[in-house]
mmCIF file of the N, C-alpha and C atoms, coordinates in Angstrom:
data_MODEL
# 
_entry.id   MODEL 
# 
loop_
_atom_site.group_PDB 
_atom_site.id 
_atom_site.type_symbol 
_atom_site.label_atom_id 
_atom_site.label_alt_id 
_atom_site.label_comp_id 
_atom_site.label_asym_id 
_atom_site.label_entity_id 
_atom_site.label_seq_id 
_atom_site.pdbx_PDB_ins_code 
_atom_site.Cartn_x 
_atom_site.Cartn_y 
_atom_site.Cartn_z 
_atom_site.occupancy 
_atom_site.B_iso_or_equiv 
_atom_site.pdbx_formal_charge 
_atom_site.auth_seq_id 
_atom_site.auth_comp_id 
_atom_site.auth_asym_id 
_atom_site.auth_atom_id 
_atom_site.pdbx_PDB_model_num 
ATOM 1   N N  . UNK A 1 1  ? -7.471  6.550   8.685   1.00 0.00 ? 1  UNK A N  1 
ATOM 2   C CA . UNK A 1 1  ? -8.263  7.664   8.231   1.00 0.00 ? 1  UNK A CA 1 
ATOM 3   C C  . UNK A 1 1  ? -8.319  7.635   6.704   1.00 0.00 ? 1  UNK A C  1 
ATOM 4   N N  . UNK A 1 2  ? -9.457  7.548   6.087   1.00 0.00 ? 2  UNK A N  1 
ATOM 5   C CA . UNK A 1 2  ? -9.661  7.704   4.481   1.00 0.00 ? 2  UNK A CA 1 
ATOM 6   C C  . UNK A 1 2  ? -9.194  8.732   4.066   1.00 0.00 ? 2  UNK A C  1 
ATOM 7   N N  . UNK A 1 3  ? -8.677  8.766   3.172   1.00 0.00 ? 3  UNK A N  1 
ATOM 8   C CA . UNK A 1 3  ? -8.399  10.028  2.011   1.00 0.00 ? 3  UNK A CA 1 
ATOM 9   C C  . UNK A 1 3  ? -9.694  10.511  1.234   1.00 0.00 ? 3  UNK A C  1 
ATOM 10  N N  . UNK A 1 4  ? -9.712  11.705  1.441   1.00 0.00 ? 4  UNK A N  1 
ATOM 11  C CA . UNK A 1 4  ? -10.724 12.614  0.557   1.00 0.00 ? 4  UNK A CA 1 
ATOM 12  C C  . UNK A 1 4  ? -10.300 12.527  -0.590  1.00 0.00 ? 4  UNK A C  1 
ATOM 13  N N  . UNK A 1 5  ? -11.267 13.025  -1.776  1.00 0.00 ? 5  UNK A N  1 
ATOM 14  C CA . UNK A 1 5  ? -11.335 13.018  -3.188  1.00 0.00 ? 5  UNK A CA 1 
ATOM 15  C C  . UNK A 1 5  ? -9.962  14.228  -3.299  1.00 0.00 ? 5  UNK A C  1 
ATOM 16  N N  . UNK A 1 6  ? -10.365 15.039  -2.362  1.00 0.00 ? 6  UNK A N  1 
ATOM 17  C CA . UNK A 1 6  ? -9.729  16.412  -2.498  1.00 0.00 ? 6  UNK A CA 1 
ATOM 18  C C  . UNK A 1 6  ? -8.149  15.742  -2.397  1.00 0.00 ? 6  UNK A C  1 
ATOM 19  N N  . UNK A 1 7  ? -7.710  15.174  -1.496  1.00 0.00 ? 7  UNK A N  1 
ATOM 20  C CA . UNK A 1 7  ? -6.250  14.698  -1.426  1.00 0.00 ? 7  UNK A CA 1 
ATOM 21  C C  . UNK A 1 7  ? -5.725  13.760  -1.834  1.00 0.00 ? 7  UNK A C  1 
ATOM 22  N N  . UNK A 1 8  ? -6.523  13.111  -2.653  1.00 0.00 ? 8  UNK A N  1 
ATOM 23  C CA . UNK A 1 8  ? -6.373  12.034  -3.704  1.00 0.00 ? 8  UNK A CA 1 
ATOM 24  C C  . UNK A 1 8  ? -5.883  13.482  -5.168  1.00 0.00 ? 8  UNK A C  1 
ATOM 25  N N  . UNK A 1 9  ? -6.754  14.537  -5.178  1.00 0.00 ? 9  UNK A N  1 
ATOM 26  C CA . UNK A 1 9  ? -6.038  15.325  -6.365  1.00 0.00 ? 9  UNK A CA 1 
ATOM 27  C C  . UNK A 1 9  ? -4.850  15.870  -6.175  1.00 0.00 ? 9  UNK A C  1 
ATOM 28  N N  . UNK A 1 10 ? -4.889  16.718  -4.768  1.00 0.00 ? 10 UNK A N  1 
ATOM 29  C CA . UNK A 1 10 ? -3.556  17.364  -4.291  1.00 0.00 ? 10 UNK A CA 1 
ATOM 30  C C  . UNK A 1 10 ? -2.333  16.223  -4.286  1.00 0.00 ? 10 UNK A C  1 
ATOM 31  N N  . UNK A 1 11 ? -2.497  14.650  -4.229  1.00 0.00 ? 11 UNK A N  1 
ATOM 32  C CA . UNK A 1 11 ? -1.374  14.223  -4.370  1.00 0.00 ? 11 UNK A CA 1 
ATOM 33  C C  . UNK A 1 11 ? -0.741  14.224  -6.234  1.00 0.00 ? 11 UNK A C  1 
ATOM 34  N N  . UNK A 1 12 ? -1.765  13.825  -6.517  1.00 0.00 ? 12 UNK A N  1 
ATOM 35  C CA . UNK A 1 12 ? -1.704  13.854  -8.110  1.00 0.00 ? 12 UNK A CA 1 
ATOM 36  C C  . UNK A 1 12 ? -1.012  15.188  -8.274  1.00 0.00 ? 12 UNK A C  1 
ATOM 37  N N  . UNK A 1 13 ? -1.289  16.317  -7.763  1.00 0.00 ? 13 UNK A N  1 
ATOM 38  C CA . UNK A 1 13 ? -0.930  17.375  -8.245  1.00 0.00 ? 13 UNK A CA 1 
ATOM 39  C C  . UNK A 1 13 ? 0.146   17.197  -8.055  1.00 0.00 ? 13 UNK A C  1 
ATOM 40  N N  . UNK A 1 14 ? 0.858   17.354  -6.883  1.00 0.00 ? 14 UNK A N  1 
ATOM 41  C CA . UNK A 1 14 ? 1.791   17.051  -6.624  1.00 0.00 ? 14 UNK A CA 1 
ATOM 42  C C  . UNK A 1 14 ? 3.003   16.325  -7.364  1.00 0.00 ? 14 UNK A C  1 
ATOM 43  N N  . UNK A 1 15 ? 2.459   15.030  -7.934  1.00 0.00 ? 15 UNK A N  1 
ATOM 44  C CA . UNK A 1 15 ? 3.647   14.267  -8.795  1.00 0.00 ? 15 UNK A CA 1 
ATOM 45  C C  . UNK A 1 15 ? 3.248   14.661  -9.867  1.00 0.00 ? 15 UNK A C  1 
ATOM 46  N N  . UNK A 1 16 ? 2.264   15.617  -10.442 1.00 0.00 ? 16 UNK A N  1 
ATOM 47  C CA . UNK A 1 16 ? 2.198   16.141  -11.794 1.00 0.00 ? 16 UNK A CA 1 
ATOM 48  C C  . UNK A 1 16 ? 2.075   15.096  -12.547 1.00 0.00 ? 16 UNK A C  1 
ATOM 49  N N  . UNK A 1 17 ? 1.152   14.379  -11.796 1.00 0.00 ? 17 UNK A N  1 
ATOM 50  C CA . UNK A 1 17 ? 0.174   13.441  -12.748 1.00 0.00 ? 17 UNK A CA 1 
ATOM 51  C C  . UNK A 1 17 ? -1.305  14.219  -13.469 1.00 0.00 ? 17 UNK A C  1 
ATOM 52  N N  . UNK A 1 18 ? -1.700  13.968  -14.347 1.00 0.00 ? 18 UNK A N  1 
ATOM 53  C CA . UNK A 1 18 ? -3.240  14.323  -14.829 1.00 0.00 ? 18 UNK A CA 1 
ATOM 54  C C  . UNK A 1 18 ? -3.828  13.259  -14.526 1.00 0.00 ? 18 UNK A C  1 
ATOM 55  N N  . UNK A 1 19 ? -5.120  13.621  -13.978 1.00 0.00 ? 19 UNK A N  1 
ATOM 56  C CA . UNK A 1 19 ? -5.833  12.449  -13.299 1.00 0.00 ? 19 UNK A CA 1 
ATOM 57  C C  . UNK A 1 19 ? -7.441  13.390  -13.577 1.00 0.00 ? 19 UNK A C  1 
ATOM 58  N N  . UNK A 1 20 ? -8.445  12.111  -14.400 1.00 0.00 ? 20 UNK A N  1 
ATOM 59  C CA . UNK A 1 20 ? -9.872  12.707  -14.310 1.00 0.00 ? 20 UNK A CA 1 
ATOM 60  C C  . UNK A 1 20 ? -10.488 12.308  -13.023 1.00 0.00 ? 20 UNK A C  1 
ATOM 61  N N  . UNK A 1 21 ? -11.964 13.221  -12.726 1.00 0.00 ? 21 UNK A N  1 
ATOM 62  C CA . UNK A 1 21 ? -12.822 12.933  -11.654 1.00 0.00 ? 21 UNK A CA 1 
ATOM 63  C C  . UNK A 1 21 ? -12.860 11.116  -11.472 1.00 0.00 ? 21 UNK A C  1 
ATOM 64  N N  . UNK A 1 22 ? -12.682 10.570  -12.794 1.00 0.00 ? 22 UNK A N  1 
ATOM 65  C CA . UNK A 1 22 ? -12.980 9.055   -12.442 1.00 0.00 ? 22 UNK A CA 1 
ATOM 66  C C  . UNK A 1 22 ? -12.153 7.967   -12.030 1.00 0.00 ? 22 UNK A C  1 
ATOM 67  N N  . UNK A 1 23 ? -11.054 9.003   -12.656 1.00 0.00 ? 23 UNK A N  1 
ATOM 68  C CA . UNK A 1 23 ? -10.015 8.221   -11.999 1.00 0.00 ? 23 UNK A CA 1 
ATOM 69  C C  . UNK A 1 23 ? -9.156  8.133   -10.683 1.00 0.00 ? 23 UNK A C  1 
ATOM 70  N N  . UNK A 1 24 ? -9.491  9.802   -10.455 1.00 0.00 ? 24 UNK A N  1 
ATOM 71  C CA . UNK A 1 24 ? -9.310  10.133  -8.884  1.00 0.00 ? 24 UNK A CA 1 
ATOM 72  C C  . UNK A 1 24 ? -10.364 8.872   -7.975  1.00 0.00 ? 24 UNK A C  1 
ATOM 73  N N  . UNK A 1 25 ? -11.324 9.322   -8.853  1.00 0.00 ? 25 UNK A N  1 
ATOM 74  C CA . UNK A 1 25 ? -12.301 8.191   -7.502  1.00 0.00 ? 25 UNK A CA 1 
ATOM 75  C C  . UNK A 1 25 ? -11.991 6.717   -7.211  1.00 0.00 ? 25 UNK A C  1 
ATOM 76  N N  . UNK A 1 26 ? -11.522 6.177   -8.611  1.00 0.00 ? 26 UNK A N  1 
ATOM 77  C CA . UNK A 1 26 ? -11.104 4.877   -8.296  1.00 0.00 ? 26 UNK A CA 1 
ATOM 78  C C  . UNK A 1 26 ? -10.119 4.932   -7.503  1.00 0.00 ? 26 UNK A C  1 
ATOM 79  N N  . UNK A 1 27 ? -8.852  5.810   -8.077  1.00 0.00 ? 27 UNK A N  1 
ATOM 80  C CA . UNK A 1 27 ? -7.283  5.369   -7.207  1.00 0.00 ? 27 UNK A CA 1 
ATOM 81  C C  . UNK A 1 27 ? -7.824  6.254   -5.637  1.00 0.00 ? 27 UNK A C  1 
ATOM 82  N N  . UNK A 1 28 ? -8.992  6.913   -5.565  1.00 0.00 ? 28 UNK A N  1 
ATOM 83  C CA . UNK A 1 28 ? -9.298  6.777   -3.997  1.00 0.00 ? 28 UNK A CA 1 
ATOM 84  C C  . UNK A 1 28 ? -9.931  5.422   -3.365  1.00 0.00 ? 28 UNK A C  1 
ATOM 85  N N  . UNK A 1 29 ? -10.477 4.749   -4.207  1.00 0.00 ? 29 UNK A N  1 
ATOM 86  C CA . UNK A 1 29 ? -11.526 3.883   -3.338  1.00 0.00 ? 29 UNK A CA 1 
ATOM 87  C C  . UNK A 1 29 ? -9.840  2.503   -3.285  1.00 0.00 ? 29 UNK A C  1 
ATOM 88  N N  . UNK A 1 30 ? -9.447  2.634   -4.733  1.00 0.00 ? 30 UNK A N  1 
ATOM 89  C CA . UNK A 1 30 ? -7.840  1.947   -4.107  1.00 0.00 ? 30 UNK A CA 1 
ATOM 90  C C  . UNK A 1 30 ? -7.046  1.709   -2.906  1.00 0.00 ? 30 UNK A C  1 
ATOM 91  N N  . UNK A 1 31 ? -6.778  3.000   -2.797  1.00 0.00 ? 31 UNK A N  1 
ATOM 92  C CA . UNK A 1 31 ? -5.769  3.931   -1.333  1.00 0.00 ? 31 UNK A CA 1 
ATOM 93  C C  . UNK A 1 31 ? -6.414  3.267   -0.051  1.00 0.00 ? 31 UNK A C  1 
ATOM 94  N N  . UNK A 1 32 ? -7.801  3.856   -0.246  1.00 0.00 ? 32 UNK A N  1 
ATOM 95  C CA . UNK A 1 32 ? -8.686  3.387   0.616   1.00 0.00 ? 32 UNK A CA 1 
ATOM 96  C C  . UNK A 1 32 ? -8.402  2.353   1.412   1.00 0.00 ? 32 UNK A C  1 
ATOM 97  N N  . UNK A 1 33 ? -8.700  1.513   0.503   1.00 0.00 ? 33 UNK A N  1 
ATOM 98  C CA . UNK A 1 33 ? -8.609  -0.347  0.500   1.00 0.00 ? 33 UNK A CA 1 
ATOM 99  C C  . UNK A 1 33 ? -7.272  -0.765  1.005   1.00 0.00 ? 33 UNK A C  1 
ATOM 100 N N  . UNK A 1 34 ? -6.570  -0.157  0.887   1.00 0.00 ? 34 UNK A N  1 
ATOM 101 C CA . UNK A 1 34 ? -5.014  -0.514  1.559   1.00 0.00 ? 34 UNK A CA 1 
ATOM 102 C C  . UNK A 1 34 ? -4.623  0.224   2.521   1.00 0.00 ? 34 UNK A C  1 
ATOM 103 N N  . UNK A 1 35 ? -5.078  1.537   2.619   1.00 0.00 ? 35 UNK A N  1 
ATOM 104 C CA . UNK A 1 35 ? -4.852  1.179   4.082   1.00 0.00 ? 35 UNK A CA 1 
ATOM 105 C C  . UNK A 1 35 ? -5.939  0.842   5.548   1.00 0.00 ? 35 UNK A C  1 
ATOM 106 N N  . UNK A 1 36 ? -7.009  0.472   4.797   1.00 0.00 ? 36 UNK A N  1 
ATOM 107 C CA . UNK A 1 36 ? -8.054  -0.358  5.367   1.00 0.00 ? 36 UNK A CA 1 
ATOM 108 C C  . UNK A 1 36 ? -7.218  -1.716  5.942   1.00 0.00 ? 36 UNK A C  1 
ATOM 109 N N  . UNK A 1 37 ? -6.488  -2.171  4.865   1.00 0.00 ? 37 UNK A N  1 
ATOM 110 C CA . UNK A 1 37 ? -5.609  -3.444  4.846   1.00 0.00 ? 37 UNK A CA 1 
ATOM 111 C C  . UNK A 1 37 ? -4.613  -3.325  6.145   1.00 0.00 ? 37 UNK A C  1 
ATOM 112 N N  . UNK A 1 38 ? -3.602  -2.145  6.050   1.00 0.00 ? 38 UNK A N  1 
ATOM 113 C CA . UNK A 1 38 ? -2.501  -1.899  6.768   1.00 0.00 ? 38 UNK A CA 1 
ATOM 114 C C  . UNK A 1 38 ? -3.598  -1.591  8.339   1.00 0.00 ? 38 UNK A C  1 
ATOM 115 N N  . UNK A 1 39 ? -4.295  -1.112  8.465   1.00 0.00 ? 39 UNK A N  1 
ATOM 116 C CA . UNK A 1 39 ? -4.565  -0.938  9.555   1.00 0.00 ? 39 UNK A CA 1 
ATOM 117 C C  . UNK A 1 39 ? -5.317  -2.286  10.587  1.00 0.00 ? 39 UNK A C  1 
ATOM 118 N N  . UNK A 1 40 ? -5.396  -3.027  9.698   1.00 0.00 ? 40 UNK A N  1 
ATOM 119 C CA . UNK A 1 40 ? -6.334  -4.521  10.033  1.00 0.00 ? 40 UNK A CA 1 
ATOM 120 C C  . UNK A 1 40 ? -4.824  -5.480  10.679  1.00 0.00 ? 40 UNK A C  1 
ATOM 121 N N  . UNK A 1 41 ? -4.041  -5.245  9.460   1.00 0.00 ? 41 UNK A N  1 
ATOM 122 C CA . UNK A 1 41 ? -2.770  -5.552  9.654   1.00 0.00 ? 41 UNK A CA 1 
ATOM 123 C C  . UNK A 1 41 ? -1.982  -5.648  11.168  1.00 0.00 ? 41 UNK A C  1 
ATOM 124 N N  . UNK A 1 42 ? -1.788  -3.995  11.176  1.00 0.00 ? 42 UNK A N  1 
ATOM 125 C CA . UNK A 1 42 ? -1.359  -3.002  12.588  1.00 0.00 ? 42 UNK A CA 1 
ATOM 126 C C  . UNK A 1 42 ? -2.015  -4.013  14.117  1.00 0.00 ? 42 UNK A C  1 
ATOM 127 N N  . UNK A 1 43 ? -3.110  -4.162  13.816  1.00 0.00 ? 43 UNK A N  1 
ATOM 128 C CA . UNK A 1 43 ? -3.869  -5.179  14.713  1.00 0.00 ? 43 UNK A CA 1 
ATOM 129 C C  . UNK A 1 43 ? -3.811  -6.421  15.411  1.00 0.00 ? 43 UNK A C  1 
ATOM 130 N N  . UNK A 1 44 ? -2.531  -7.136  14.630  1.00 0.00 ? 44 UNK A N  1 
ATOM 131 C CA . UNK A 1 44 ? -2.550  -8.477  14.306  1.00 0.00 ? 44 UNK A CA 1 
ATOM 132 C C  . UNK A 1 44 ? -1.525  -8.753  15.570  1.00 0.00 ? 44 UNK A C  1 
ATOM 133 N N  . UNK A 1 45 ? -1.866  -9.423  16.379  1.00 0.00 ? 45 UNK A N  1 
ATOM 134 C CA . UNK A 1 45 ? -0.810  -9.416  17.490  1.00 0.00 ? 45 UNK A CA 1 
ATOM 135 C C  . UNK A 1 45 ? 0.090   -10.796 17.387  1.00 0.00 ? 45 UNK A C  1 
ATOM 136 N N  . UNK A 1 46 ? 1.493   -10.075 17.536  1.00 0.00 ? 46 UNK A N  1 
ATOM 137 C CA . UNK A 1 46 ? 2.582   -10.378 16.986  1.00 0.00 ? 46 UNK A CA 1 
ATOM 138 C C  . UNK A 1 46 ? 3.556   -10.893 17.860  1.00 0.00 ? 46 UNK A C  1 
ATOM 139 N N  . UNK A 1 47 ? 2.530   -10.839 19.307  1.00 0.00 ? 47 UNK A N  1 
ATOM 140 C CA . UNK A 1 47 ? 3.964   -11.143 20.241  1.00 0.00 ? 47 UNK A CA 1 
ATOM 141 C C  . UNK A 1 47 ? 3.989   -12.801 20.437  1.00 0.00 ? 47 UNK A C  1 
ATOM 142 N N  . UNK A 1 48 ? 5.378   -12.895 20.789  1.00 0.00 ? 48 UNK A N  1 
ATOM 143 C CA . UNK A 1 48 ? 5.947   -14.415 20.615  1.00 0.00 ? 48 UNK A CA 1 
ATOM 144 C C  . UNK A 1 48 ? 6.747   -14.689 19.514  1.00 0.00 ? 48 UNK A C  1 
ATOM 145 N N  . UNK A 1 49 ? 6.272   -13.981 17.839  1.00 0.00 ? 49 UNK A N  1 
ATOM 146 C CA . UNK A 1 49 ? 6.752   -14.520 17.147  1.00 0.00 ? 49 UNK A CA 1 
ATOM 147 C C  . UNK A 1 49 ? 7.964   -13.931 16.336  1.00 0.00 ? 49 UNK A C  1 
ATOM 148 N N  . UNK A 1 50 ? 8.958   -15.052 16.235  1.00 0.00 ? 50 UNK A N  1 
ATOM 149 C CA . UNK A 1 50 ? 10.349  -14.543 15.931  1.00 0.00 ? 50 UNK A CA 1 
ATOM 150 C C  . UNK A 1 50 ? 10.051  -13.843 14.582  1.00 0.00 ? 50 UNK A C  1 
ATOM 151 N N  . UNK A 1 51 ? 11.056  -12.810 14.332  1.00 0.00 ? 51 UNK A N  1 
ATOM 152 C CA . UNK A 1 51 ? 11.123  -11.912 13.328  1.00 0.00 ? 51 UNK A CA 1 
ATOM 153 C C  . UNK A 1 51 ? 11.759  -13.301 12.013  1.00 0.00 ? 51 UNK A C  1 
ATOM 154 N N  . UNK A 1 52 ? 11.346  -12.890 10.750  1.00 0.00 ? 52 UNK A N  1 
ATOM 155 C CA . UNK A 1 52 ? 12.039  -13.904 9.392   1.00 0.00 ? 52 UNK A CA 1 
ATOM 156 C C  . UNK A 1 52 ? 12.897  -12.966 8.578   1.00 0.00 ? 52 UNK A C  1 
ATOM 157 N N  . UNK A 1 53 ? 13.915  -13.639 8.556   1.00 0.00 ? 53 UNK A N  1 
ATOM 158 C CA . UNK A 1 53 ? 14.866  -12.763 8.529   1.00 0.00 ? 53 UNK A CA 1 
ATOM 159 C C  . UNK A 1 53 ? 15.011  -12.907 6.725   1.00 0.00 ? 53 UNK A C  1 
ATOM 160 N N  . UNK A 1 54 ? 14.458  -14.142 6.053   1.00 0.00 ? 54 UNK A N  1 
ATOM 161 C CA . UNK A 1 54 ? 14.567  -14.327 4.759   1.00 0.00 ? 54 UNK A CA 1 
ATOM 162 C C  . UNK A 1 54 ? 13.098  -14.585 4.364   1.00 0.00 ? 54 UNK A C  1 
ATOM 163 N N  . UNK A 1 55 ? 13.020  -14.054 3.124   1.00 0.00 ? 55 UNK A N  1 
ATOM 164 C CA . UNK A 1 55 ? 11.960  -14.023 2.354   1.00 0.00 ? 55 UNK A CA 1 
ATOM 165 C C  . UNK A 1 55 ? 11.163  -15.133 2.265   1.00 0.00 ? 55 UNK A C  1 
ATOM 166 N N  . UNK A 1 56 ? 12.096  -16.260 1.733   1.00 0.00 ? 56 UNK A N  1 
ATOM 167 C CA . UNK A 1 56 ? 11.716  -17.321 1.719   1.00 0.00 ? 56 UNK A CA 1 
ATOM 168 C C  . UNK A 1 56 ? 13.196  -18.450 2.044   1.00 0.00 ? 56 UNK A C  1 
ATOM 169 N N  . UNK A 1 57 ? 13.016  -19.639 1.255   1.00 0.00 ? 57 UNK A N  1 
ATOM 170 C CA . UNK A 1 57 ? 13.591  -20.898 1.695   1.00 0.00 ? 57 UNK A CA 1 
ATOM 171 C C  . UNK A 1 57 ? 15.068  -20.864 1.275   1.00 0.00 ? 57 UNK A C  1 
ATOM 172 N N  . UNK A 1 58 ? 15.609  -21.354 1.157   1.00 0.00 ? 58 UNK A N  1 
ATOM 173 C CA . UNK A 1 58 ? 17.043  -21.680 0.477   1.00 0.00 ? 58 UNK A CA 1 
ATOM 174 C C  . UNK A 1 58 ? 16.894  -21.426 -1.168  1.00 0.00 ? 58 UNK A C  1 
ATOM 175 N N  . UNK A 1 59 ? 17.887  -20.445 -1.509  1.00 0.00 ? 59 UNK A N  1 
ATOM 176 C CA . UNK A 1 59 ? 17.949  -19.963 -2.932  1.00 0.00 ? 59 UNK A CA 1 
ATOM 177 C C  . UNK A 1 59 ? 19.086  -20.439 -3.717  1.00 0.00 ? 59 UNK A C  1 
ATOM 178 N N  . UNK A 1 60 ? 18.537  -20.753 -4.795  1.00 0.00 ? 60 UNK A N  1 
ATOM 179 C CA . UNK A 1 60 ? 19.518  -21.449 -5.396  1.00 0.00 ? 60 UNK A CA 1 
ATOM 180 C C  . UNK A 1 60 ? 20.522  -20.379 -6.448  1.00 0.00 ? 60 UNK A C  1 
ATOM 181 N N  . UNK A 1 61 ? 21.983  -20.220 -6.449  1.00 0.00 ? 61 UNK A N  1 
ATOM 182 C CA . UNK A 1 61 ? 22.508  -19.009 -7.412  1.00 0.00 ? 61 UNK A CA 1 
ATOM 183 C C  . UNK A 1 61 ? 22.813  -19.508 -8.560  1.00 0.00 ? 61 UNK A C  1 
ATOM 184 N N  . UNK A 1 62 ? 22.170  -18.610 -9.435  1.00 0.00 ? 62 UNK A N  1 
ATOM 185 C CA . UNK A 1 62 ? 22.344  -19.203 -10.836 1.00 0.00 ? 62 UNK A CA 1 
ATOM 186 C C  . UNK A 1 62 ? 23.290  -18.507 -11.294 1.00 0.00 ? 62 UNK A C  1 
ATOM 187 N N  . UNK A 1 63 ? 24.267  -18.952 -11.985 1.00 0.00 ? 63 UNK A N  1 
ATOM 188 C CA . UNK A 1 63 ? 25.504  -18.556 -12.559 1.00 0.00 ? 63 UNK A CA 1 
ATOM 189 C C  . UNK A 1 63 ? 25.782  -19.080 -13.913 1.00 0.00 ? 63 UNK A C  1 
ATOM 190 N N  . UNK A 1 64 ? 26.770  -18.477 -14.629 1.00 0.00 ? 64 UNK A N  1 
ATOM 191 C CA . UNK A 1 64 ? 26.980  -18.923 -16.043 1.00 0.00 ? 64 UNK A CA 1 
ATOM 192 C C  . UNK A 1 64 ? 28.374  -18.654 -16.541 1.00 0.00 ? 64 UNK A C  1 
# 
């Protein structure tokens, strides 16, 4: 579900950010876009595959 302009301000309000009409609109069309993303995401069928338990490959510790 998109976020309205209106709850794009009420969050701002909220963290007592100042935010103009233009910038509300961008960090809405932002928000938007991600969870456009997360929900495309949500979609992605997942069964079979084992959970990764590390980020990536073998890390090397740097010490001194």
């Amino acid at each position: 579900m998109p976020l309205s302009l209106e709850e794009v301000r009420r969050i701002a309000e909220l963290a007592r950010i100042g935010i103009s009409d233009a910038e509300a609109a961008a960090v809405q069309a932002q928000l938007n876009d991600i969870f456009e993303l997360i929900g495309r995401m949500q979609k992605v069928d997942t069964e079979g595959v084992a959970p990764m338990y590390a980020r990536s490959g073998p890390q090397i510790a740097l010490t001194r």
